[in-house]
N, C-alpha and C positions, 0 to 999 in steps of 0.2 A: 753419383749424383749429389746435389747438394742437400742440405738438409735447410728447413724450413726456420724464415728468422725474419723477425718484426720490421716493420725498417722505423726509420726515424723521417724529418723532414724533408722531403725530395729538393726542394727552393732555396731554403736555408739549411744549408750544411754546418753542421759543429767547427769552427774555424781551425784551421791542422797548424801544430808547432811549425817553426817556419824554417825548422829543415828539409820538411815535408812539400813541394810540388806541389799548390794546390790543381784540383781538376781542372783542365779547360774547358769543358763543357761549361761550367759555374762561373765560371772568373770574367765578371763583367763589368765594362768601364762607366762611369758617370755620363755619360755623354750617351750611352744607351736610349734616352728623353726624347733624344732629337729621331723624329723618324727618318729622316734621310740619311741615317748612320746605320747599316747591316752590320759591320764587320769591328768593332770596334773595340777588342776583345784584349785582354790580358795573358800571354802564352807565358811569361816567365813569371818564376817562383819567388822575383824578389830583385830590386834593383842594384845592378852592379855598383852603384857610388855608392850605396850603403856597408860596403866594405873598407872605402874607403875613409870614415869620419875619424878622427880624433877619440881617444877615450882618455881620461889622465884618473887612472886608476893604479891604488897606493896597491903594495906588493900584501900587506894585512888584508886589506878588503878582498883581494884575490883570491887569498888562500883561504879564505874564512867564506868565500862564495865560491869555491870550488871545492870545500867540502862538505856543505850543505849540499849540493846540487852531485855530486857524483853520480849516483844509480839513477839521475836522472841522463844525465851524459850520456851515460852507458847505453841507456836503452837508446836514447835519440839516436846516437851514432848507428846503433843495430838495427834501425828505423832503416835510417840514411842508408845503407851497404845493401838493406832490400829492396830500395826504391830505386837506386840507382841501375843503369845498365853494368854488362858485365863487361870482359874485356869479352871479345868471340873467341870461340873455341875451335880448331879445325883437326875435328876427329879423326883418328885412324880407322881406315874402313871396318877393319878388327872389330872394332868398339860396335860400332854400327850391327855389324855380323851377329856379334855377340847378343846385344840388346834383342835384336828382331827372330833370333834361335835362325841364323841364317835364312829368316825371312819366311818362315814357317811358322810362324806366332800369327794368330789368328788377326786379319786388318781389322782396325778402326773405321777407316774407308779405305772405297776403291774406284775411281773413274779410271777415263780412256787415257786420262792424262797422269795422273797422279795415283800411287798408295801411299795409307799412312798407318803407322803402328804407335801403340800406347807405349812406351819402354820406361827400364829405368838407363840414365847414365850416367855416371859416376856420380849416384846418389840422387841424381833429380830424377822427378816425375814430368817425361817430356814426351810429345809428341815429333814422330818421326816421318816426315813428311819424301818419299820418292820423286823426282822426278825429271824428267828428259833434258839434258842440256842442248840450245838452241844454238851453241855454239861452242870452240873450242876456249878452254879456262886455264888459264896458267895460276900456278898456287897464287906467286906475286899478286896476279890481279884477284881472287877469292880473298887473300887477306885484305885487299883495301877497301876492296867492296864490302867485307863483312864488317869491320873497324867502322866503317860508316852508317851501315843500314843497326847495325846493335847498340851504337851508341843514340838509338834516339828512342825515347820514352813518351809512352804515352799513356794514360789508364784505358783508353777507349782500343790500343793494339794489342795485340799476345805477343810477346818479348820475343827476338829470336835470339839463340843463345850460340849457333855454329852450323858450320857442316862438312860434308864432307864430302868427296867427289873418287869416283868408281867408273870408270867407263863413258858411256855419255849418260851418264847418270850423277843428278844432282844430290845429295841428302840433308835435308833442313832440317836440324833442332831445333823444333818448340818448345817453352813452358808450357805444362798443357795445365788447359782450365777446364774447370767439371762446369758443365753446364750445358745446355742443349741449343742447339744450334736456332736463328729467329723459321727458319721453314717449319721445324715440329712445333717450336711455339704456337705458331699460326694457326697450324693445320695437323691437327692429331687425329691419324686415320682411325685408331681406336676409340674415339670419344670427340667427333666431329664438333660438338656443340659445348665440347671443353678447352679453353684458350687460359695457357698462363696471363698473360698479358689482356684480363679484361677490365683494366680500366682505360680512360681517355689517357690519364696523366701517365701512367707506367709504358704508352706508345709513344706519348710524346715525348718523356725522360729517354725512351731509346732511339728517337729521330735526333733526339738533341746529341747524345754521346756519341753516334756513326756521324752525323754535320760536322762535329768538333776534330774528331778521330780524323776524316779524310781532309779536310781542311790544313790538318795539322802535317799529312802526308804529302801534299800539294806543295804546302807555303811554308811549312815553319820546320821539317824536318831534317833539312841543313843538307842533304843530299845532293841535289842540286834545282834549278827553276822547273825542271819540264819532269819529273821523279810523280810515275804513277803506280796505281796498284793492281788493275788492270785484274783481279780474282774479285768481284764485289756483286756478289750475289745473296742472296737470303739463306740459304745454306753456309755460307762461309761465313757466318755472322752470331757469335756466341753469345746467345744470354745466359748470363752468370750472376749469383749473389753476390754483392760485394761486401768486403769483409770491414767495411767502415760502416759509414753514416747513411749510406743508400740503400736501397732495397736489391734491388738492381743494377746490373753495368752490361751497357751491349759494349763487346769487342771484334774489331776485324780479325780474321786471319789471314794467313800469306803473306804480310808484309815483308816485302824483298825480295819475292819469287819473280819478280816479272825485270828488275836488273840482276839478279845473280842467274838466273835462269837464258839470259839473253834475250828476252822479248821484245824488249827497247835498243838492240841492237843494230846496226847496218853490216851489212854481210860485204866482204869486200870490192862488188860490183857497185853495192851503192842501195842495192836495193833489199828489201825487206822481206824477210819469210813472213809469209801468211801463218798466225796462231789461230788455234782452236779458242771458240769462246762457246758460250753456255747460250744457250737458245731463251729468248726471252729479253737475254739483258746487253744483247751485242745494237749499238746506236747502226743506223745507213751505214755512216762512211766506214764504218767499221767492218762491214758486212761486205763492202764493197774492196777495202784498201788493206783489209789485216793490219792494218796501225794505228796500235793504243795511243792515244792521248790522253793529257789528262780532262779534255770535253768527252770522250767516251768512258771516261772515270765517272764523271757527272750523270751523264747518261743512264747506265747503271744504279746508281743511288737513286735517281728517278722512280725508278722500277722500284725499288726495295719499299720508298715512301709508299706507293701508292697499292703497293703486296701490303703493308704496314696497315695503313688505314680501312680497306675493304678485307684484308684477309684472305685477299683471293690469289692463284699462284700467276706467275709473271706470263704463262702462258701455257696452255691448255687444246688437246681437244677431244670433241662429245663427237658422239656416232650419232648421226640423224634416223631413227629407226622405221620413218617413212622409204627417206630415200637410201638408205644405207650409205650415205657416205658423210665424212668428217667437216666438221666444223671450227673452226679456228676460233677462239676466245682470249685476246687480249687484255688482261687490263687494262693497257695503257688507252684501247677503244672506249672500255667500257666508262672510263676517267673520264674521258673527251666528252661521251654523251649524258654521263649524273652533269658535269657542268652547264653545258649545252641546254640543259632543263631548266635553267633558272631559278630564282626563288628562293633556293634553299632544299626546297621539295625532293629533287633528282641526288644531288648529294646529300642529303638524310637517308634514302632509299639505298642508296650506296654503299655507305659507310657502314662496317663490321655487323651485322644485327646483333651480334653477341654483346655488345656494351649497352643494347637495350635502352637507343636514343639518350644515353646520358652524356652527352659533353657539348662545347660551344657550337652549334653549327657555324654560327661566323667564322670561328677558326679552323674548324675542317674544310671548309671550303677554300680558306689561304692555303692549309697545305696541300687542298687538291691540285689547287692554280699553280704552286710553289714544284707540286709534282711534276706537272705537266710542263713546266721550262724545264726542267730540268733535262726531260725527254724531247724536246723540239729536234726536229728535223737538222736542222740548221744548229749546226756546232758554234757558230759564232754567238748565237741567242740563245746559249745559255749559257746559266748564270756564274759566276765563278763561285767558289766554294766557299770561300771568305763571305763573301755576301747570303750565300743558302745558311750556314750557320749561322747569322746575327738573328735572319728573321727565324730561324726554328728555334731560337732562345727567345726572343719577344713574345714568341705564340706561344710558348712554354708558358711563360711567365700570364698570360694572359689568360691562359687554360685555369690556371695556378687562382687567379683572384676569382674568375670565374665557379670553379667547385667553391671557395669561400664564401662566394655571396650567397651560393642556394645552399651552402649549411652540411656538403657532401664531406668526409674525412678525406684530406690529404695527403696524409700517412696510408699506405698500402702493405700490406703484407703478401710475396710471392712463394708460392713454393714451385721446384722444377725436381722435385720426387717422385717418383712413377704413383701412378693413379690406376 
């Protein structure tokens, strides 16, 4: 687990050398002012024509400014080599064997669909992810697809680093990160009335880095137009300290499991195998067609917001002990009618008790509303993720002046160390 550490500004981040990526979650354009602009966002680290300028520097000033600055080089570049992606690795099942004691090492997890094991492999500390291939994979195509899915970087995804394939079985190397998944954050069955995440600002810092995160998986991950994630539940959602200028960093995991896995695949009649999805967070058509998109991408994250803000689980049921039979409890119901209430009233009653009425009600009501597209019926009405991410940066930011003017600290300190 991590160990416990101050943060610094959540809004204003310490600005990072410019070898450095800065976050996309943070990196916002001037033109943010205008509220008919959601999405309006800066995804790269630094403009390509700035390599190209002119310098007319004497061969003296060179050497006399490259040895002043060496050990700073040094570290920059050592910087740069850990930020970057890596090439992909595609293990010998050997390796694999080896790491999981033939698969007798005790699981990290275990569903219908997947196990995973903690390992080491060839020196990292990685997460070994099992699972069922939807269809048949020729190495050819595992290396292009993994050349693709490992070169894209994000702070807000856990890096995949390789895998390897056994039978109709897939094997995904993770980076693995210490930190507890957002479902125990929320809901700690030992200490129901203790939440890492009790302030406004540390939920809305993690609505902001998952919006940026799937955004970036969507639109700007070079993969290709229709490239979803299709695993996006509150369980598969890591809060982690981060080891910079934030308190916290929420990350997806599974990133690539749903193209290298086959999921977005067409079988060669044409038509689609039906996947298993997670009760709760599966939209209609999805429920009806077994095919992800990325509106059922959206969908999901729906669910996660509005698990986020009440705290409650995506769906649930109690025993009536009149009648003895089950009761179904939706959040996404229960969202419908705190709104439905008007006022403000219904959505204060709603929202988390555990943060003990402290944050904007104005803006928890945008991102109850913001929730609730998300989950609309109708896949065409909702919203694309470019635009979910501008406005949960704005309400960020508004959260953000909001503790300012009543004088609340800014700065949070988390810990995710057993209690």
């Amino acid at each position: 687990m991590c160990k416990t550490k101050t943060s610094t500004d959540v809004v204003t981040p310490i600005p990072k050398p410019r070898n450095k990526s800065p976050r996309p979650s943070k990196s916002f354009s001037d033109s943010n002012s205008n509220s008919n602009s959601n999405s309006n966002f800066n995804f790269n680290s630094s403009s390509s024509s700035s390599t190209t300028n002119n310098f007319n520097i004497t061969n003296e000033y060179s050497t006399n400014l490259f040895s002043k600055s060496s050990n700073n080089s040094r570290a920059s570049l050592s910087s740069l080599r850990e930020a970057l992606a890596e090439n992909p690795h595609i293990y010998d099942f050997s390796e694999i064997c080896s790491a999981t004691n033939n698969f007798l090492s005790k699981k990290l997890n275990s569903s219908s669909s997947s196990n995973s094991w903690r390992s080491i492999v060839r020196g990292r500390d990685v997460l070994i992810s099992q699972r069922k291939l939807r269809r048949s994979l020729e190495l050819q195509q595992l290396c292009g697809r993994l050349s693709l899915i490992c070169r894209s970087h994000h702070s807000s995804i856990i890096k995949l680093l390789g895998a390897s394939v056994s039978g109709n079985y897939i094997y995904l190397v993770y980076e693995f990160v210490s930190g507890a998944n957002l479902t125990n954050c929320l809901r700690n069955e030992k200490n129901p009335s203790f939440t890492v995440l009790c302030t406004w600002l540390s939920r809305m810092q993690v609505a902001t880095d998952l919006s940026h995160g799937l955004d970036y998986i969507h639109n700007f991950s070079g993969l290709n137009s229709n490239v979803i994630h299709n695993h996006i539940k509150s369980s598969s959602i890591i809060i982690t300290e981060h080891e910079s200028e934030l308190p916290i960093c929420a990350k997806f995991c599974h990133f690539g499991t749903a193209e290298l896995c086959g999921e977005v695949e067409e079988n060669r009649d044409g038509k689609v195998k039906k996947i298993e999805g997670t009760r709760g967070y599966m939209s209609p058509e999805f429920q009806v067609t077994g095919i992800p998109t990325q509106k059922t991408d959206v969908y999901a994250f729906g669910v996660v917001i509005l698990e986020l803000l009440s705290g409650e689980e995506a769906l649930r049921f109690v025993i009536n002990e009149e009648s003895g039979e089950y009761k179904r409890i939706s959040v996404i119901e229960n969202a419908s009618q705190a709104v439905a209430g008007g006022g403000g009233g219904g959505v204060r009653k709603w929202v988390d008790r555990r943060l003990k009425d402290s944050y904007p009600v104005e803006v928890a009501e945008k991102m109850v509303v913001l929730g609730l597209q998300c989950v609309d019926e109708n896949p065409e009405k909702r919203p694309d993720m470019g635009k979910v991410a501008g406005l949960v940066s704005r309400l960020y930011l508004e959260s953000k002046t909001w503790a300012e003017s009543i004088g609340l600290p800014t700065d949070f300190s988390v810990s995710l160390a057993p209690r």
